[in-house]
N, C-alpha and C positions, 0 to 999 in steps of 0.2 A: 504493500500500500504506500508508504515509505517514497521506496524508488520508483513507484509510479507518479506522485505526487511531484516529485523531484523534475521526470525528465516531463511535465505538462508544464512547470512554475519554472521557464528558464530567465535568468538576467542575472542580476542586482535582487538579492532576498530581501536585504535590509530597503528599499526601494517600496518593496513588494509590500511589505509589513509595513512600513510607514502608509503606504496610499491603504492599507485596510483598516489602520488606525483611523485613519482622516474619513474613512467610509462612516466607522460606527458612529464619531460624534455627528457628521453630516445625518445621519438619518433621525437621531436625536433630538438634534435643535431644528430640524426640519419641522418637525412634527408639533412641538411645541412653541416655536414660531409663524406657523400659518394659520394658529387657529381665526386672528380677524379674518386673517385673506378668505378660507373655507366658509365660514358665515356670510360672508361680504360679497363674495361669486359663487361659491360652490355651494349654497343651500345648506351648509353645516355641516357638511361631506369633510369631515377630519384627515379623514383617512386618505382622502386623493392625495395631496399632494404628498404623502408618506409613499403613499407607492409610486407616484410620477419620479419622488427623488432615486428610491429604490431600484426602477426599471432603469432611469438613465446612469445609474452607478455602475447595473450590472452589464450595459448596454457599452456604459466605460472599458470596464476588467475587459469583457470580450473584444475591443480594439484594441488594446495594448497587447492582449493574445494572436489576435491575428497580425499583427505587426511584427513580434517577435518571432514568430513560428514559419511566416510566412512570404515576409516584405524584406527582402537585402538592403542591407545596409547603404550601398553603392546608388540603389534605386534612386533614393533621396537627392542624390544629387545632380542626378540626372532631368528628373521631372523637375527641378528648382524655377530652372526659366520657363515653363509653362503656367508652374504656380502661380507665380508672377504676374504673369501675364494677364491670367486668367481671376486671378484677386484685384487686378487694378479696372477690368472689367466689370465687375460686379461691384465694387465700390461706385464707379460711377455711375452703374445700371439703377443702384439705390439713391444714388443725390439725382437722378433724372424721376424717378419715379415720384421723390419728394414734390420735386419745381412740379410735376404736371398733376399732384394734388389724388396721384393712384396708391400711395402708400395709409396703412394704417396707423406709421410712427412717423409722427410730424419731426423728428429730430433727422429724418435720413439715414438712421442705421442700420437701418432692417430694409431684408429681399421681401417681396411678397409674392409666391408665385402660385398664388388659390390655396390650396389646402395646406402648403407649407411654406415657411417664412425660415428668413435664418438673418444673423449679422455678419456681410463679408470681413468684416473688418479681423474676426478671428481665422480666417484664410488666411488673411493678409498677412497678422503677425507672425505663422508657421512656414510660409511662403517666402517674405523677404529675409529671417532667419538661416533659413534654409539655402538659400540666394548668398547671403553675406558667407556663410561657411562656407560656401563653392569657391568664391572668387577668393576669400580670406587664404583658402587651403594651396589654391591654385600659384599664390604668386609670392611664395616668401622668400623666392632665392635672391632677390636684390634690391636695393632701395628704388629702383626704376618699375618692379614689376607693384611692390608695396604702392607706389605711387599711382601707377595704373589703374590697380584694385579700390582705392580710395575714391577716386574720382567717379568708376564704374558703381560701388556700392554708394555713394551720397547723392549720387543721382535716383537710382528708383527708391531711395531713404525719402525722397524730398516730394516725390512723385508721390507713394503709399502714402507717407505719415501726414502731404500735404490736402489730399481728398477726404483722409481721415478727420483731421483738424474741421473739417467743412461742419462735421456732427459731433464730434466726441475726441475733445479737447485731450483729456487724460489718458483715452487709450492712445494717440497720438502718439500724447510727449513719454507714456510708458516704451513704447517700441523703440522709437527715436531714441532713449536711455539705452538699452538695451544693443540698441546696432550701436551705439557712442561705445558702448562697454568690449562687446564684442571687438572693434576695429581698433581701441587701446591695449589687448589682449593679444590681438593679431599684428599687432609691434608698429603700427600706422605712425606715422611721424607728429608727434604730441603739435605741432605747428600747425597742422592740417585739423585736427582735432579742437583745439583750442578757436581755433576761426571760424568754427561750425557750433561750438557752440556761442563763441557771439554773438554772432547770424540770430540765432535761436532766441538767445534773450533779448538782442533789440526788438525782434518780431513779436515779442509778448509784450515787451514798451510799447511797441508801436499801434496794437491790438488794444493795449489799457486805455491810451489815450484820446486813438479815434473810434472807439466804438462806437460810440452814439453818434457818428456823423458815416458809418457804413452802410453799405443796404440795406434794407428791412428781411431781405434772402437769408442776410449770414445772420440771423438769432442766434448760432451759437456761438460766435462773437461776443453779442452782449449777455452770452451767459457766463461764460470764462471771466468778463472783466468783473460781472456781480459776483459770483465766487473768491475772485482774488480778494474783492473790496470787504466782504464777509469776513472772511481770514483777517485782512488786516486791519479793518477797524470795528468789525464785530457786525453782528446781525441784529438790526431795528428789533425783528421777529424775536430775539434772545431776549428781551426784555419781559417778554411772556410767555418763557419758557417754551414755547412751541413748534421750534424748527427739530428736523430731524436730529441734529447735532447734539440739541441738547438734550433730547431722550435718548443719545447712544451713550452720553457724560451721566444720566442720571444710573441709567441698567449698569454702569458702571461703578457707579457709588453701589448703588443698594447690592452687590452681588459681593463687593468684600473680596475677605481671601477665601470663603468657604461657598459661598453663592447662596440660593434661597432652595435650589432644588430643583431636579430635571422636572419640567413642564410646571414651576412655579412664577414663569416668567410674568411683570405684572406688563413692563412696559413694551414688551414686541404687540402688546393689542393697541397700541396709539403710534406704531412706527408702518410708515406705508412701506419699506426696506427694509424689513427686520431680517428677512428668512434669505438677502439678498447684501446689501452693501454695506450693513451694519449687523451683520448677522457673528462677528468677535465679541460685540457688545451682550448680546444675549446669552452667546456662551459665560461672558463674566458674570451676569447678572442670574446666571441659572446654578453653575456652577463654580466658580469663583475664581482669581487669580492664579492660583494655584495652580488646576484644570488647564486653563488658560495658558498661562506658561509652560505646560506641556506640548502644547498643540504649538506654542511657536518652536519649543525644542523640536518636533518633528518636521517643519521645517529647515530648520537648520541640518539636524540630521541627513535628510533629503539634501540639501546645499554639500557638503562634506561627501560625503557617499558620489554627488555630483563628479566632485573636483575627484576623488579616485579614480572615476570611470577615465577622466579626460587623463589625468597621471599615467594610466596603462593603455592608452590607447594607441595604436601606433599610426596612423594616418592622422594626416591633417585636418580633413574633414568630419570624420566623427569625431575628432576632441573640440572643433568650431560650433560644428549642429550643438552637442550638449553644451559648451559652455553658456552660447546665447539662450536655450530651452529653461535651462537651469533659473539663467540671472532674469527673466523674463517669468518666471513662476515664482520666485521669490520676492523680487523687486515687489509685484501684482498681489502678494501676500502681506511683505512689510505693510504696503499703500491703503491696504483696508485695515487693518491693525493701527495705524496711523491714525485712518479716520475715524477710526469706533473712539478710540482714545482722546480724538481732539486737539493735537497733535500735526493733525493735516487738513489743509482741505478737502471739501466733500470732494470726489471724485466716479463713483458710479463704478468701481473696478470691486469685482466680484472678489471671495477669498475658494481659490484654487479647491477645488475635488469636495468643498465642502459647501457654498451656498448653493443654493437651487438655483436651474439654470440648466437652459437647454444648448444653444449654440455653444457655450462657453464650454459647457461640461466636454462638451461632445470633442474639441477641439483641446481642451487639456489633457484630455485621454489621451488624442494622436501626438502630443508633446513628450508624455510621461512615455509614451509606448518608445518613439523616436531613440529617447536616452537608454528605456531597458534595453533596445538593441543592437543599441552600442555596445554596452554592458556585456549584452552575450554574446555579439563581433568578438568582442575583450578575451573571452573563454574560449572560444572554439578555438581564437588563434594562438592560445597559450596552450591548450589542448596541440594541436598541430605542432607545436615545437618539439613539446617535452616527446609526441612520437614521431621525431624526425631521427633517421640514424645518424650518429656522428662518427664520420672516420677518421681514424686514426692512426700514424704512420712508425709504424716498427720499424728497427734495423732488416728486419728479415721479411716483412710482408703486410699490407694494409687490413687491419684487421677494423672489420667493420663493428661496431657496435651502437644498443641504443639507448 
């Protein structure tokens, strides 16, 4: 049973065990996080969104399986410029649908295509990843080919992250982090680096100041500048306790270091994002810092266990794919832990394999899977070593051995 178990569960074990740790509290705080939302749409139906989180968890586990088992490692880099390609189509397919008034999300994040919807923009993130570790991999024999690679990757950086910025300001600047990290890691000349993010922060000056004289098109424009203004001189709304911020600060006071008790939560029934972008806070408030602090050690764990796989990996490419995968699920993990806390501005970025969430889930799975197949890339070709014959040469005759 044992060594059946074994050769079905291949990669990164410690990987494996952390995403199932992150499963059980996910289905926990699900559950007693959507009670308004099930009253509120689902006719008191509790139990749906218990099993919608359930199905997509299990729906997860089984893409990371088909990916490891199934999908070469090599693959990945191959299909990269399709990805591409094909995420910067569908990002704009959803800013077209918005302007001609066929979408159901006024913000332009979401496909609608009749009976299914998705957000390209998480294509996008696995797609230009995937993109940067190509070219990253491809060009590190000289300061000529590094330069090459730079210019090739801040270009469709600018193109992706620039369509994206159109709706969703933070998944944005998340990715753009992330390829910034990647191309410091992949030895980019800190010059080139630093001028980019210049660029970056005067366009967010320059965004603060002319909002309210830009289209009436780019609203999320003037959503970014009211957020920043929130952050830095505080919310009107906060005077009356009634932004979401301050019910993720309060479930955070009353949870302590012990919390009140699984499904004791008072304040996820007054948060419209409890089971979603404040859903760290509920964890505190149910089960307390303590709790808490485990679930970000498991993160870190995950980060750590990351950096091994890329330590033993011997191509280019799969130690690029997981570094960016890695810093791009953690980063997305700090950012909601940030925001539960008060600590960050809102920001709308989900917490990795644990809030509810359909497109999101679905594409965190094909990240998490990405890396475990590196991981077990990692073993076959350590496997392949140790049964390589090595010979050996005597005075009297080459004696093979292995």
């Amino acid at each position: 049973m044992e060594y059946a178990f074994k050769r079905f569960i291949k990669g990164d074990r410690v990987i494996w065990t952390v995403l199932l740790l992150l499963s059980l509290f996910s289905i926990l705080i699900i559950y007693s996080s959507t009670g308004a939302l099930a009253y509120r749409v689902a006719g008191g139906a509790t139990l749906k969104y218990l099993i919608r989180q359930g199905v997509f968890l299990a729906f997860g586990f089984g893409i990371i399986l088909f990916m490891v088992h199934v999908i070469p490692v090599k693959l990945y880099a191959i299909i990269s410029h399709f990805l591409v390609y094909i995420s910067i189509g569908l990002l704009l397919f959803a800013f077209v649908q918005k302007l001609m008034g066929h979408s159901g999300d006024s913000s332009g994040r979401t496909v609608y295509l009749g009976f299914f919807s998705f957000q390209p923009a998480e294509i996008a993130k696995i797609a230009l990843i995937m993109f940067t570790a190509r070219i990253l991999g491809k060009n590190q024999k000289s300061k000529e080919e590094l330069k090459k690679a730079f210019f090739q990757i801040i270009i469709y950086t600018a193109v992706i992250c620039g369509i994206i910025f159109l709706s969703d300001f933070s998944t944005s600047a998340l990715l753009f982090a992330t390829i910034m990290a990647m191309m410091f890691v992949g030895r980019i000349h800190w010059k080139y680096l630093s001028m980019v993010v210049l660029t970056g922060v005067g366009l967010v000056l320059i965004i603060y100041f002319t909002a309210d004289h830009l289209p009436s098109q780019l609203a999320r424009v003037g959503t970014i500048k009211g957020r920043l203004e929130r952050f830095i001189h505080g919310d009107p709304n906060s005077e009356q306790g009634i932004t979401q911020a301050d019910y993720a600060k309060l479930a955070v006071y009353e949870g302590g270091l012990f919390g009140k008790g699984p499904g004791k939560s008072d304040v996820s029934n007054y948060m419209a994002s409890a089971y979603n972008d404040f859903i760290f806070a509920i964890i505190v408030e149910e089960y307390g810092l303590i709790i808490a602090g485990l679930i970000i050690l498991l993160y870190m764990i995950f980060f750590y266990r990351s950096v091994v796989i890329i330590m033993r990996t011997s191509r280019t490419f799969p130690a690029f794919l997981v570094t960016g995968l890695s810093l791009l699920l953690v980063f997305q993990a700090m950012i909601n832990i940030g925001v539960s806390a008060g600590i960050m501005p809102v920001t709308g970025q989900p917490l990795p394999w644990v809030s509810m969430g359909g497109t999101s889930m679905i594409f965190t799975s094909v990240a998490f899977g990405c890396i475990i197949s590196v991981s077990y890339y990692n073993q076959k070709n350590k496997q392949m070593k140790e049964l390589q014959p090595v010979q050996v040469n005597t005075p009297d005759e080459d004696v093979v051995m292995k």
